[in-house]
Structure formats: C-alpha cells, structure tokens
PDB file of N, CA, C and O in Angstrom:
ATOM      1  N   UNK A   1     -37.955  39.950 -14.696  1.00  0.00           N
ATOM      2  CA  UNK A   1     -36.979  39.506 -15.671  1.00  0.00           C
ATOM      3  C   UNK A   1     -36.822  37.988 -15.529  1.00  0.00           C
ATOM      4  O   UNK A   1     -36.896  37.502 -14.400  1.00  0.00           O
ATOM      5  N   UNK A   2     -36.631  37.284 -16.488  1.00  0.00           N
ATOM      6  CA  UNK A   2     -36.597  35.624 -16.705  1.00  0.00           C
ATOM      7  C   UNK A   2     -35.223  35.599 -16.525  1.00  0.00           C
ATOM      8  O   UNK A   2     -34.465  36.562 -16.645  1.00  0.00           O
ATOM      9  N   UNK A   3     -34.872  34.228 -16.172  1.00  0.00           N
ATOM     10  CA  UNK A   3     -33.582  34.033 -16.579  1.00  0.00           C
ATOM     11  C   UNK A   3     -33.374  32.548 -16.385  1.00  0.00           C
ATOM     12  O   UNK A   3     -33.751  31.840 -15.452  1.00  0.00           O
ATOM     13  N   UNK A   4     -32.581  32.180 -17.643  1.00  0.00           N
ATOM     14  CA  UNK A   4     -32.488  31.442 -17.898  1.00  0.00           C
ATOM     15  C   UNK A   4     -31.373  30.386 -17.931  1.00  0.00           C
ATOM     16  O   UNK A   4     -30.408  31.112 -17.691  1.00  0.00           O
ATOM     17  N   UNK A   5     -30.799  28.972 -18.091  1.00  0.00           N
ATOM     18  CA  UNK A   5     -30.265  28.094 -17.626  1.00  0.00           C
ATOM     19  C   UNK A   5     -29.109  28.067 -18.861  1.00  0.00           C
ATOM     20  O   UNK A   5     -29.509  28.050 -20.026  1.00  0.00           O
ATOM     21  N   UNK A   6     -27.937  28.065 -18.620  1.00  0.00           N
ATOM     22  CA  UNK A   6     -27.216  28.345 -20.205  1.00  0.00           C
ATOM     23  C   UNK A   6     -25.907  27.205 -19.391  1.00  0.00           C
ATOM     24  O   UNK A   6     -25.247  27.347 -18.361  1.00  0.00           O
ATOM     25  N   UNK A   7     -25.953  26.310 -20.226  1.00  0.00           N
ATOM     26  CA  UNK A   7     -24.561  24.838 -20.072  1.00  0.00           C
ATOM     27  C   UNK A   7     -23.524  25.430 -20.788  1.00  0.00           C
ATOM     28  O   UNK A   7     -23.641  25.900 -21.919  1.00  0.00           O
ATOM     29  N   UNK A   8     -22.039  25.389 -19.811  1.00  0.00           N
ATOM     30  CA  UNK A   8     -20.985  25.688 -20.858  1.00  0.00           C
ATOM     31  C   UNK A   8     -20.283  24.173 -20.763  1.00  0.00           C
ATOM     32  O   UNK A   8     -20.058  23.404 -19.829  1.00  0.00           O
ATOM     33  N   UNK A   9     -20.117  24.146 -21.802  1.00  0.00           N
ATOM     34  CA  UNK A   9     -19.096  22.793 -22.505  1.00  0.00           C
ATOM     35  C   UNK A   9     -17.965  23.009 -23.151  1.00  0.00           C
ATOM     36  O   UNK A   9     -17.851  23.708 -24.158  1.00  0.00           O
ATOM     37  N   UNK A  10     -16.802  22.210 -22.397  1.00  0.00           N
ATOM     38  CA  UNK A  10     -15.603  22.466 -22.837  1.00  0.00           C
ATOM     39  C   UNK A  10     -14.646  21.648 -23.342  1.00  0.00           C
ATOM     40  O   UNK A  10     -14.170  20.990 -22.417  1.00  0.00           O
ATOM     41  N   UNK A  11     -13.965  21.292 -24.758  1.00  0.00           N
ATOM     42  CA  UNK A  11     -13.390  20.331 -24.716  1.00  0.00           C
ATOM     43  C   UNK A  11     -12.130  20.615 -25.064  1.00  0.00           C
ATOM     44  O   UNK A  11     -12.012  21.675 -25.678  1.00  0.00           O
ATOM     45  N   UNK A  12     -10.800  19.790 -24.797  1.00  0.00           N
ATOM     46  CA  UNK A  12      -9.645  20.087 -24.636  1.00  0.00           C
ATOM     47  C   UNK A  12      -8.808  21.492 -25.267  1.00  0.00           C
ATOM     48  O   UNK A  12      -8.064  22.304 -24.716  1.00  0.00           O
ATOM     49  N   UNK A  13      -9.373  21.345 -26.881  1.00  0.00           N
ATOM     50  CA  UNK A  13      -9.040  21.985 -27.699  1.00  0.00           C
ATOM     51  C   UNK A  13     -10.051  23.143 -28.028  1.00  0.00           C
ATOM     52  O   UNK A  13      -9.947  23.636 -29.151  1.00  0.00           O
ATOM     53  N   UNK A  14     -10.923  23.588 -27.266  1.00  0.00           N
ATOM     54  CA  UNK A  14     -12.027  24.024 -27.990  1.00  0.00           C
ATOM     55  C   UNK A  14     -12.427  25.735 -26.879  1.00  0.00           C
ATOM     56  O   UNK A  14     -12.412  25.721 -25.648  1.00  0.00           O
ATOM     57  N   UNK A  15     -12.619  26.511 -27.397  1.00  0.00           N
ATOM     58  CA  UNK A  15     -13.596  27.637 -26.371  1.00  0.00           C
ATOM     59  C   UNK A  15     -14.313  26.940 -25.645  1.00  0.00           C
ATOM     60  O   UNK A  15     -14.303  25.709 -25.654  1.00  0.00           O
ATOM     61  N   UNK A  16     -15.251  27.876 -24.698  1.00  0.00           N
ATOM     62  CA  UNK A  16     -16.420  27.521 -24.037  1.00  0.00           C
ATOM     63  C   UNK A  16     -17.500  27.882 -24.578  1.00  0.00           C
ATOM     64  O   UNK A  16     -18.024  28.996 -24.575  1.00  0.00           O
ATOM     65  N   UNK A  17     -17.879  26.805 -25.107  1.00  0.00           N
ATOM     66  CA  UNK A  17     -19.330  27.231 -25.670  1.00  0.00           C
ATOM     67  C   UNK A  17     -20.941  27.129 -24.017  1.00  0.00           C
ATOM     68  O   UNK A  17     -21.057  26.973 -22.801  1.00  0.00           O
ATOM     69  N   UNK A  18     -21.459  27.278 -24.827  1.00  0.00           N
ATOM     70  CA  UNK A  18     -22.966  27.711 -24.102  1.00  0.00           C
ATOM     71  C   UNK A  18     -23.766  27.193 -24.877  1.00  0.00           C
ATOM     72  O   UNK A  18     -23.612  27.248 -26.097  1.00  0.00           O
ATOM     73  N   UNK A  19     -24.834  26.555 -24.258  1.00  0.00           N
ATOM     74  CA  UNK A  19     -26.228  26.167 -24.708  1.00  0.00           C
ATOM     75  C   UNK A  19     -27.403  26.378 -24.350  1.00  0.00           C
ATOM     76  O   UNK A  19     -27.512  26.418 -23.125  1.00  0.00           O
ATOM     77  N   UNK A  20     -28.111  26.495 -24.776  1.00  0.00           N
ATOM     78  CA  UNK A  20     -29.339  26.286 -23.559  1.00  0.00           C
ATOM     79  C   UNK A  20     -30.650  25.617 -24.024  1.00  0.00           C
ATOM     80  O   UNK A  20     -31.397  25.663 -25.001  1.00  0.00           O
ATOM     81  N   UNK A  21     -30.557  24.942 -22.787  1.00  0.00           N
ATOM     82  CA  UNK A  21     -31.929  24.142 -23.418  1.00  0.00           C
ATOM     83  C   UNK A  21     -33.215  24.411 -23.397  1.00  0.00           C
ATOM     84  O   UNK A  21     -33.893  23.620 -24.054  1.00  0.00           O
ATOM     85  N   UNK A  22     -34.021  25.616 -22.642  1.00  0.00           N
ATOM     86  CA  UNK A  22     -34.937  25.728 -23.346  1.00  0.00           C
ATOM     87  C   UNK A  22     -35.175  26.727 -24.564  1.00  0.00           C
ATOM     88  O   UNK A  22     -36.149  27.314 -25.036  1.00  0.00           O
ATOM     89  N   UNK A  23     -33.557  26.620 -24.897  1.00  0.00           N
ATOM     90  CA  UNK A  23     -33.679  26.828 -26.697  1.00  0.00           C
ATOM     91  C   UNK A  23     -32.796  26.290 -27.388  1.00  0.00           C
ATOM     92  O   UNK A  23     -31.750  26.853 -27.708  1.00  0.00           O
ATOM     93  N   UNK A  24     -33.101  25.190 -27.685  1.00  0.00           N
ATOM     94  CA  UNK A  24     -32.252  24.022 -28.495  1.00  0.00           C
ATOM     95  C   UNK A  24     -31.952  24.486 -30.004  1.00  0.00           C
ATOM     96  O   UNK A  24     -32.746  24.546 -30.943  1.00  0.00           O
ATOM     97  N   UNK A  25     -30.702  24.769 -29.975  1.00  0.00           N
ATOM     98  CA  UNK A  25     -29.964  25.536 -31.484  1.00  0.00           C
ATOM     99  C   UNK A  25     -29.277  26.759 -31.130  1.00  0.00           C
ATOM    100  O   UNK A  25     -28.410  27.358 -31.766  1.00  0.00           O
ATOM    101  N   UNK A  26     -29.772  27.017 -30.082  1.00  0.00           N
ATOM    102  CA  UNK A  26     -29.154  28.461 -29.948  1.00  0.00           C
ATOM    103  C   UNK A  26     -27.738  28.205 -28.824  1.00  0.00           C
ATOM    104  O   UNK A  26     -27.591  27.806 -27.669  1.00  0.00           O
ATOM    105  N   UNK A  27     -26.911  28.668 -29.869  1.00  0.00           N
ATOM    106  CA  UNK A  27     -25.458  28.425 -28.973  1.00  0.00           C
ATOM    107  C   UNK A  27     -24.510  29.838 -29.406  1.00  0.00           C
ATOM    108  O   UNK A  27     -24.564  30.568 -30.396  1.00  0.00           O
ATOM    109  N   UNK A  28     -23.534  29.849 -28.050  1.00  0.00           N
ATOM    110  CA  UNK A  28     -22.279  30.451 -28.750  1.00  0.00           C
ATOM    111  C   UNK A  28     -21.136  29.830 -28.020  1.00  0.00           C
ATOM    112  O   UNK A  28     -21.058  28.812 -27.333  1.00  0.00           O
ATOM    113  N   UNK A  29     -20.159  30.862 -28.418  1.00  0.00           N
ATOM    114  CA  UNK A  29     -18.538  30.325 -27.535  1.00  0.00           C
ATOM    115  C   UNK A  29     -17.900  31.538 -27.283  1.00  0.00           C
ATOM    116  O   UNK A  29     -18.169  32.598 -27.848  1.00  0.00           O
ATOM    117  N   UNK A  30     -16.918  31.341 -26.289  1.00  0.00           N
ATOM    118  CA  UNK A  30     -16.088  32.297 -26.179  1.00  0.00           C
ATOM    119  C   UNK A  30     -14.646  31.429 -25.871  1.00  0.00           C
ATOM    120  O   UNK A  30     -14.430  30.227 -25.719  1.00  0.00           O
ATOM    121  N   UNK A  31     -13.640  32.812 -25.851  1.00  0.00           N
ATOM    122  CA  UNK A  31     -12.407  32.221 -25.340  1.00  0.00           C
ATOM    123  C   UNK A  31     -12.044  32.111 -24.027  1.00  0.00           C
ATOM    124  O   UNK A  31     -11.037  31.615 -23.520  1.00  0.00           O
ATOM    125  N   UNK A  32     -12.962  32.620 -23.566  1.00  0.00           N
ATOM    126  CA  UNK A  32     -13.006  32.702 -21.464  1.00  0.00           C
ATOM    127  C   UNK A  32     -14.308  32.584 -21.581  1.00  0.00           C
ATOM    128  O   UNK A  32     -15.088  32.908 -22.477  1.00  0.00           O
ATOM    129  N   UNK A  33     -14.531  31.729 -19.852  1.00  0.00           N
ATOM    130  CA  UNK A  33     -15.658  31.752 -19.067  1.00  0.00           C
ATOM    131  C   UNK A  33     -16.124  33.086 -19.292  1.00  0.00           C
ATOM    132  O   UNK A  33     -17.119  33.165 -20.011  1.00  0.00           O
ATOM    133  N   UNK A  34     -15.605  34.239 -18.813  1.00  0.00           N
ATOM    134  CA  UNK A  34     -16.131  35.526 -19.087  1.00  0.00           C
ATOM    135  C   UNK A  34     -16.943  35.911 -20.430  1.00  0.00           C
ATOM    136  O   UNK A  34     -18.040  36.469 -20.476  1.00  0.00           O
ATOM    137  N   UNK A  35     -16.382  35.609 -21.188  1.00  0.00           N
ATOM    138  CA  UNK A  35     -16.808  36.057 -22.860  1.00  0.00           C
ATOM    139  C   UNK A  35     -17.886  35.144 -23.080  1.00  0.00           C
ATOM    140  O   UNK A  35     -19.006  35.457 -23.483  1.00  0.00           O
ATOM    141  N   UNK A  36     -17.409  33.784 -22.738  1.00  0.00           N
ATOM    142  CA  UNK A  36     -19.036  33.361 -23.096  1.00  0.00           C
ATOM    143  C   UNK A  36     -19.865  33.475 -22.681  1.00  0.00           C
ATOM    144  O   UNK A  36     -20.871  33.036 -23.239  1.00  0.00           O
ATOM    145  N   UNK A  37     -19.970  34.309 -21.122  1.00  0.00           N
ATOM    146  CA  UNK A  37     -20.878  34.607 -20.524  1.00  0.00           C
ATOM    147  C   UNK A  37     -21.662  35.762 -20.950  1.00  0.00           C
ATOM    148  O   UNK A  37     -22.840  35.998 -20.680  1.00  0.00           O
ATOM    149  N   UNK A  38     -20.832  36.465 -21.668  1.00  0.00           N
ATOM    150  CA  UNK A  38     -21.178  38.025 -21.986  1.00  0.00           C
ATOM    151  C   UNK A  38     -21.776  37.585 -23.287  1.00  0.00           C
ATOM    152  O   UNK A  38     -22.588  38.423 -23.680  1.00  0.00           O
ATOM    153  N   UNK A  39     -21.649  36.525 -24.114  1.00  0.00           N
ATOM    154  CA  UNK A  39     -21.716  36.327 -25.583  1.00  0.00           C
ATOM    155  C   UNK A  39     -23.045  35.273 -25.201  1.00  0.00           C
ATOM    156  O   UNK A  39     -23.920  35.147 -26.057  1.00  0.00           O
ATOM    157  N   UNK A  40     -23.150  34.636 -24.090  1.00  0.00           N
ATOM    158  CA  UNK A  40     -24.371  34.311 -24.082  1.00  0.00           C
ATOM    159  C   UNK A  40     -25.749  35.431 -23.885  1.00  0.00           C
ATOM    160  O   UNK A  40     -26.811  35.286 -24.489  1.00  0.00           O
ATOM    161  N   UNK A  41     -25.541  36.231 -23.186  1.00  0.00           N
ATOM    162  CA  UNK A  41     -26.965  36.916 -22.735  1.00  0.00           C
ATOM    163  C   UNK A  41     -27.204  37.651 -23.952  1.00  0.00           C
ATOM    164  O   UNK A  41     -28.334  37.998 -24.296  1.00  0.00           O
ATOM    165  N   UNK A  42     -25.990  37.930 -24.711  1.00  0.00           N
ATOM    166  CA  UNK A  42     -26.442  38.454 -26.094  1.00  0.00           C
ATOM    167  C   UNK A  42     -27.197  37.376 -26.646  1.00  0.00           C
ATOM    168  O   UNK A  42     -28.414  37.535 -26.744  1.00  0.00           O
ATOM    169  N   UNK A  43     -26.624  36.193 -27.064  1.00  0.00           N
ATOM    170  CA  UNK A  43     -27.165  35.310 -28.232  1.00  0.00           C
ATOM    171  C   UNK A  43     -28.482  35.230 -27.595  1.00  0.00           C
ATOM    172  O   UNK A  43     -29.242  35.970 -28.221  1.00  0.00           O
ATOM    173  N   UNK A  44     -29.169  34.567 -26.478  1.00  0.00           N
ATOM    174  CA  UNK A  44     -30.245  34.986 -25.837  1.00  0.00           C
ATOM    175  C   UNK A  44     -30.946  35.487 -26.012  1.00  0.00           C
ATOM    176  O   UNK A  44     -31.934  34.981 -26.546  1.00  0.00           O
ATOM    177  N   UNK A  45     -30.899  36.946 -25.644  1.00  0.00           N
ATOM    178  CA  UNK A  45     -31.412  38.114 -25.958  1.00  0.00           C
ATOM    179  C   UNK A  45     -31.921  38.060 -27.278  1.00  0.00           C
ATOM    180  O   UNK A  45     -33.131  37.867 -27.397  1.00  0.00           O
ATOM    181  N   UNK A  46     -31.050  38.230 -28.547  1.00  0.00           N
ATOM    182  CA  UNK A  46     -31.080  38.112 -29.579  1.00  0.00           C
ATOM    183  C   UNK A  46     -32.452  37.164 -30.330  1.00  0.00           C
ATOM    184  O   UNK A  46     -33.285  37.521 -31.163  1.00  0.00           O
ATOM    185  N   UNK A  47     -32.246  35.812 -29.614  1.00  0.00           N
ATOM    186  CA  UNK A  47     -32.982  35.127 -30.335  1.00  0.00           C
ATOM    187  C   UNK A  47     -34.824  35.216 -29.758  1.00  0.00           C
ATOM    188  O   UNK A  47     -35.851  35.033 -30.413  1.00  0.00           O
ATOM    189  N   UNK A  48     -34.682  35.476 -28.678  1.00  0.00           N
ATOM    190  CA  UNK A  48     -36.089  35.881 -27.809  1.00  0.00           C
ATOM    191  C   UNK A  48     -36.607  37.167 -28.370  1.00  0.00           C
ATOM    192  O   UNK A  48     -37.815  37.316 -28.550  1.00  0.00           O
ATOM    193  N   UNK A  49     -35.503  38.352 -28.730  1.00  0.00           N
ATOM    194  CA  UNK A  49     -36.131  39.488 -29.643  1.00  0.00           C
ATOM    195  C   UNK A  49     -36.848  38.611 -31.349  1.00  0.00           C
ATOM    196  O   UNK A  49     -37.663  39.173 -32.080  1.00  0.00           O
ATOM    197  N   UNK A  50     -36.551  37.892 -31.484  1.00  0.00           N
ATOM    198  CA  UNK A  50     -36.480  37.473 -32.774  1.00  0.00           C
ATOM    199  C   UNK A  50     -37.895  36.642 -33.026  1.00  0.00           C
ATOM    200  O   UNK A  50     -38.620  36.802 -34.009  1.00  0.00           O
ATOM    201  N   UNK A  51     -38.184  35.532 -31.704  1.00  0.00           N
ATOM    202  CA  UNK A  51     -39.297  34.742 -31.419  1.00  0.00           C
ATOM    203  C   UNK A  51     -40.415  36.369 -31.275  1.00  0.00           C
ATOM    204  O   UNK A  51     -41.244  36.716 -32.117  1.00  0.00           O
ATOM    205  N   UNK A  52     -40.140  36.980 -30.195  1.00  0.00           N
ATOM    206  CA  UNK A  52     -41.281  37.749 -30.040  1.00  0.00           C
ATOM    207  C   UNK A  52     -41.566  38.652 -31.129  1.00  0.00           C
ATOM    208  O   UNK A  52     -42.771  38.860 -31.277  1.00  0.00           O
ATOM    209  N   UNK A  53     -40.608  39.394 -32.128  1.00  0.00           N
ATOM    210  CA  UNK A  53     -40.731  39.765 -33.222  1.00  0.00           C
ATOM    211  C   UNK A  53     -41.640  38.990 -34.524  1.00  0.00           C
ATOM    212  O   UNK A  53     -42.141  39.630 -35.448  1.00  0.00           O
ATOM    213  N   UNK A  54     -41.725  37.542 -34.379  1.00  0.00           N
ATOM    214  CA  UNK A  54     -42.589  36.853 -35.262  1.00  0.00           C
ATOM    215  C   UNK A  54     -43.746  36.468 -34.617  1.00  0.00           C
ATOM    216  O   UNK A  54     -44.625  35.796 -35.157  1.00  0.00           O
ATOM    217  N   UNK A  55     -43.779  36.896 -33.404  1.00  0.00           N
ATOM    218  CA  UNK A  55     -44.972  36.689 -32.696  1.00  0.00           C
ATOM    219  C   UNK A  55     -45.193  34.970 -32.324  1.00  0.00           C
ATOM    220  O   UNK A  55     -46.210  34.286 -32.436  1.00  0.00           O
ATOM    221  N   UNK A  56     -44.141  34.685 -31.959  1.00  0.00           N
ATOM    222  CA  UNK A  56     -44.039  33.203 -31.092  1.00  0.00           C
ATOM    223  C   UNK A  56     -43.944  33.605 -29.895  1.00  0.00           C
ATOM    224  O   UNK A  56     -43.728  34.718 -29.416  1.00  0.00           O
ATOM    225  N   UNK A  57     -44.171  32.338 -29.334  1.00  0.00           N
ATOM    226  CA  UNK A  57     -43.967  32.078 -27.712  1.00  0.00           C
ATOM    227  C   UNK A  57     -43.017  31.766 -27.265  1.00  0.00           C
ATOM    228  O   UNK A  57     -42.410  30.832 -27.790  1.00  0.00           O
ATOM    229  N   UNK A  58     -42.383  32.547 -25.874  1.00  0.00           N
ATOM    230  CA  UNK A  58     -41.088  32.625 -25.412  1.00  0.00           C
ATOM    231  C   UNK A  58     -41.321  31.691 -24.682  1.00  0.00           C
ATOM    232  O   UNK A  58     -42.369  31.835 -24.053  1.00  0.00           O
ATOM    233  N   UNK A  59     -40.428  30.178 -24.367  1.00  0.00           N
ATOM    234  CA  UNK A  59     -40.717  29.753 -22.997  1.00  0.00           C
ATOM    235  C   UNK A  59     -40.635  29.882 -21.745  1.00  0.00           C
ATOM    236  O   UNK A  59     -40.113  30.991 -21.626  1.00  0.00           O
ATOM    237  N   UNK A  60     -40.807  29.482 -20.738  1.00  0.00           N
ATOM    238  CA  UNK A  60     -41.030  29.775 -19.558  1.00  0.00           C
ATOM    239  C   UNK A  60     -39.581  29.111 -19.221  1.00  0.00           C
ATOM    240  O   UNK A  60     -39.394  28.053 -19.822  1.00  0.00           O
ATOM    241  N   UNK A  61     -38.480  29.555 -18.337  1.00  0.00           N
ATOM    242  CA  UNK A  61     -37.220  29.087 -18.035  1.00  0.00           C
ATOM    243  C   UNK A  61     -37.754  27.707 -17.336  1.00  0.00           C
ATOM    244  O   UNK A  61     -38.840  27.759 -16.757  1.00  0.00           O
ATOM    245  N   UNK A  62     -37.081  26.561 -17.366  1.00  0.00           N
ATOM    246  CA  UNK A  62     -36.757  24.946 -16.784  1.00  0.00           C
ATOM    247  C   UNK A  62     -36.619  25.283 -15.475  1.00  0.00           C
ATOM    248  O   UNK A  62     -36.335  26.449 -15.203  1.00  0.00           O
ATOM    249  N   UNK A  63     -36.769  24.462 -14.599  1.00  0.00           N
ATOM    250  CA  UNK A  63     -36.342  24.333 -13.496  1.00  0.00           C
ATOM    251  C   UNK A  63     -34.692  23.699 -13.460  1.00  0.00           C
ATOM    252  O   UNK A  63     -34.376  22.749 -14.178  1.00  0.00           O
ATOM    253  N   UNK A  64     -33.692  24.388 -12.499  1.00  0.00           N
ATOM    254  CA  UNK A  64     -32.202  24.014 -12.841  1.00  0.00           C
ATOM    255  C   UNK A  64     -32.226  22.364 -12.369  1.00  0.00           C
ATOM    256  O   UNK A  64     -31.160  21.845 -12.701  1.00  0.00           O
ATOM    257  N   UNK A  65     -33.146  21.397 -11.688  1.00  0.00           N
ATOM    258  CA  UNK A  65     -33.358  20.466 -11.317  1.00  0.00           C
ATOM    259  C   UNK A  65     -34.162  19.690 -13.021  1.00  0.00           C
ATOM    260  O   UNK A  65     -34.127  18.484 -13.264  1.00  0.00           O
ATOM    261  N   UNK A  66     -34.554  20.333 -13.591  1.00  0.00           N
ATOM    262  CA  UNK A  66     -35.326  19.412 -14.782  1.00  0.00           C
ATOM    263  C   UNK A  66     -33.656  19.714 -15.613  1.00  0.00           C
ATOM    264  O   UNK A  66     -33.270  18.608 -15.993  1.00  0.00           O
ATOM    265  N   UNK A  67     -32.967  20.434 -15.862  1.00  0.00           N
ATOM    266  CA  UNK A  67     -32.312  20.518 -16.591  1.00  0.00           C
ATOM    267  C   UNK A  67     -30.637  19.549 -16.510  1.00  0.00           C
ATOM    268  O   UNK A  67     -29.891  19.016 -17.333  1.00  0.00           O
ATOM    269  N   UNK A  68     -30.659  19.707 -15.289  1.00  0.00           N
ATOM    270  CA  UNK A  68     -29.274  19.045 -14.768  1.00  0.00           C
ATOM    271  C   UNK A  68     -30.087  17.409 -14.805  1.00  0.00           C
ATOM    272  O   UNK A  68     -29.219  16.536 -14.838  1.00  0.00           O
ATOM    273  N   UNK A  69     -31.194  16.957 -14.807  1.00  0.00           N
ATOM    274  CA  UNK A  69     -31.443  15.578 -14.958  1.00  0.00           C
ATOM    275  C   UNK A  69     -31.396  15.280 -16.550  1.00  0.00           C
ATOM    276  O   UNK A  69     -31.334  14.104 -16.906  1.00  0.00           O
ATOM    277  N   UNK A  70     -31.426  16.341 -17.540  1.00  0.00           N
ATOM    278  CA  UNK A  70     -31.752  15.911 -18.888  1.00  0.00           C
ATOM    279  C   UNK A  70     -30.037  16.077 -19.363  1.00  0.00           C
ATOM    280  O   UNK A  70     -29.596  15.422 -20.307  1.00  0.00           O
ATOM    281  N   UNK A  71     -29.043  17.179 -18.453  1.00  0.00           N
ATOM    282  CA  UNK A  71     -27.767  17.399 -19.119  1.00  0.00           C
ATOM    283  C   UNK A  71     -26.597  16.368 -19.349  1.00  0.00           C
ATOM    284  O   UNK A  71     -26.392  15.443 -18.563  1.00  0.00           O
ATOM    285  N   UNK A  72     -25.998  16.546 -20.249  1.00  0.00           N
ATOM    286  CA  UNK A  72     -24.954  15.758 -20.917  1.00  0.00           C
ATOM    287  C   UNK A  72     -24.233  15.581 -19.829  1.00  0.00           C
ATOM    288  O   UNK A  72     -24.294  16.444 -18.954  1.00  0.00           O
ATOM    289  N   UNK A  73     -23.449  14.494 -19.662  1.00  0.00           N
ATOM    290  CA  UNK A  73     -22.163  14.696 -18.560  1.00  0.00           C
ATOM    291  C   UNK A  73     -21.045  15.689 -19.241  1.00  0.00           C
ATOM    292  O   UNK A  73     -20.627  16.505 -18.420  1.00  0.00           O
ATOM    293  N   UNK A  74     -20.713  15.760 -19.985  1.00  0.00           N
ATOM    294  CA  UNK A  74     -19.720  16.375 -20.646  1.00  0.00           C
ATOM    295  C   UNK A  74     -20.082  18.117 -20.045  1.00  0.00           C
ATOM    296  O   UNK A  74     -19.342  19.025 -20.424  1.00  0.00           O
ATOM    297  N   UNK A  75     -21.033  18.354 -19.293  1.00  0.00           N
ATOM    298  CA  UNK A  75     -21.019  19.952 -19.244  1.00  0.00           C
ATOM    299  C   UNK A  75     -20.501  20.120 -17.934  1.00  0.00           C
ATOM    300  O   UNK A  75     -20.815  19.514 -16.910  1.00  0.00           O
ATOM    301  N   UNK A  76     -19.659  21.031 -18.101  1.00  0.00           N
ATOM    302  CA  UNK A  76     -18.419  22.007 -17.231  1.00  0.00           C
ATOM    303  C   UNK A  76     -18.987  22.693 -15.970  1.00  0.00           C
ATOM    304  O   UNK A  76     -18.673  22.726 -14.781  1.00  0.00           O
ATOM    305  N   UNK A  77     -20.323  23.426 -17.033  1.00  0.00           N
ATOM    306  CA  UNK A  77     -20.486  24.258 -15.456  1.00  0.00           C
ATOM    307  C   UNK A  77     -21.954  24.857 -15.519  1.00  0.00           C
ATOM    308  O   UNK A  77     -21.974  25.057 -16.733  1.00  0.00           O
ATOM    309  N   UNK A  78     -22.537  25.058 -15.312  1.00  0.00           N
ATOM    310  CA  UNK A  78     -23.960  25.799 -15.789  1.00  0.00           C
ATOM    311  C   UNK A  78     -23.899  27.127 -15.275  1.00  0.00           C
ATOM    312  O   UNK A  78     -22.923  27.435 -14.591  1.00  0.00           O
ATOM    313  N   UNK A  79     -24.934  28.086 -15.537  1.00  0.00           N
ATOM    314  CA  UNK A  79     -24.540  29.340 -15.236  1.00  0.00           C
ATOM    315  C   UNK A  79     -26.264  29.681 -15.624  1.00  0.00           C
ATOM    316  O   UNK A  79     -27.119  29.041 -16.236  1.00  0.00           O
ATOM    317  N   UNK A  80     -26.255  31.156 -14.858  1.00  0.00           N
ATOM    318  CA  UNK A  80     -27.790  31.417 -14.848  1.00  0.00           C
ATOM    319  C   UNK A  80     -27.603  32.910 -16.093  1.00  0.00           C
ATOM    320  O   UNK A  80     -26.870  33.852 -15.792  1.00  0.00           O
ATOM    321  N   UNK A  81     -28.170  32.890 -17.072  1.00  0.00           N
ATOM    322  CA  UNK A  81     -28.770  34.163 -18.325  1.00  0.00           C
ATOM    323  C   UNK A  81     -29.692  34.787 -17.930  1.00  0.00           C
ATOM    324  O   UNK A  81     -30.840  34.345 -17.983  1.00  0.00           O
ATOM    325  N   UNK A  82     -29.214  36.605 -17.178  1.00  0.00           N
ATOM    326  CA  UNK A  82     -30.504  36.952 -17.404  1.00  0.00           C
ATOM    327  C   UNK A  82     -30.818  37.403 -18.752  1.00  0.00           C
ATOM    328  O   UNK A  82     -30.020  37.827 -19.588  1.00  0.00           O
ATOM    329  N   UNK A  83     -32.618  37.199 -18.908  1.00  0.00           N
ATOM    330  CA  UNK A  83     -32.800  37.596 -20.169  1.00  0.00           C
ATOM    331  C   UNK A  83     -33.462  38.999 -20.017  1.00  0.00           C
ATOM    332  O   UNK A  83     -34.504  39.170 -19.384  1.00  0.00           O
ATOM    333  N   UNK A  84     -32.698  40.094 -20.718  1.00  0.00           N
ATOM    334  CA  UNK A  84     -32.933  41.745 -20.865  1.00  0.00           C
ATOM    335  C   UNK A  84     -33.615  41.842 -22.488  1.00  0.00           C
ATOM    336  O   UNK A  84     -32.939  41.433 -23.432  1.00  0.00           O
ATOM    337  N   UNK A  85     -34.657  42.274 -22.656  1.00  0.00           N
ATOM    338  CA  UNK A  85     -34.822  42.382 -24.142  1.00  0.00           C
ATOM    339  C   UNK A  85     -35.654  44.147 -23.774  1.00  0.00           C
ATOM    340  O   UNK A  85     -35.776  44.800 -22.737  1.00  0.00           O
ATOM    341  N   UNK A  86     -36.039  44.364 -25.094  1.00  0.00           N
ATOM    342  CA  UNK A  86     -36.554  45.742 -25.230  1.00  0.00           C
ATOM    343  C   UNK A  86     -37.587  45.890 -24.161  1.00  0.00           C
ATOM    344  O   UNK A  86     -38.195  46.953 -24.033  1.00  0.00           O
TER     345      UNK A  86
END
C-alpha cells in the first residue's frame, strides 16, 4: 500500500484543509483535524480510482524530505494518506 504526504493548512477563519502535492488540485477540508483526515484518504482514494480508471499513471509518493523543502510556510502540520483503492 502507498501512502502518501497530505499538508493541512489552516487559517484563522477557515477549516483544515489538505493538499497534496504529488497531486496538485486535489484538495479537501474539514471542520477538525479528524475530518480532514478522514475526508482526505477519501478525496485520495477517489482521485487515484479515477487516474487508474482512464488509464494514467499514479505517482510514486515524494519523499517527506522533498516535500517539506518545496512546502509553503503557512502549513500546520503534515500527515501521512494511506492510499486504499479497489
């Protein structure tokens, strides 16, 4: 099982969203650390069923060292996605 590198970002007024960079666009949020955690491995999931469904290439997860050198300061906390698909 892969798993992958997911940034939560938080700003005063705002949920915790999630990102991840080796899939740039694909985000969600929640209203707790918890939820976005749970709302990430879905969105995840989701979009990797979706790549392999059109018959693209999934990438290979970043190293948490390539990623924390490319990340915004603005991110809160990072957290590891496993990715579960069919």
């Amino acid at each position: 099982m892969h798993q992958y590198i997911g940034l939560i970002h938080k700003e005063l007024t705002s949920d915790y969203g999630v990102s991840f960079p080796d899939f740039p666009g694909v985000v969600t949020a929640g209203a707790s650390l918890e939820e976005a955690r749970e709302l990430a491995e879905q969105a995840l999931a989701f979009h990797v069923e979706g790549l392999i469904d059109d018959g693209e290439a999934v990438p290979d997860p970043a190293s948490l060292e390539k990623v924390m050198a490319d990340a915004d300061r603005r991110v809160l906390k990072t957290i590891i996605v496993p990715l579960s698909t069919r």
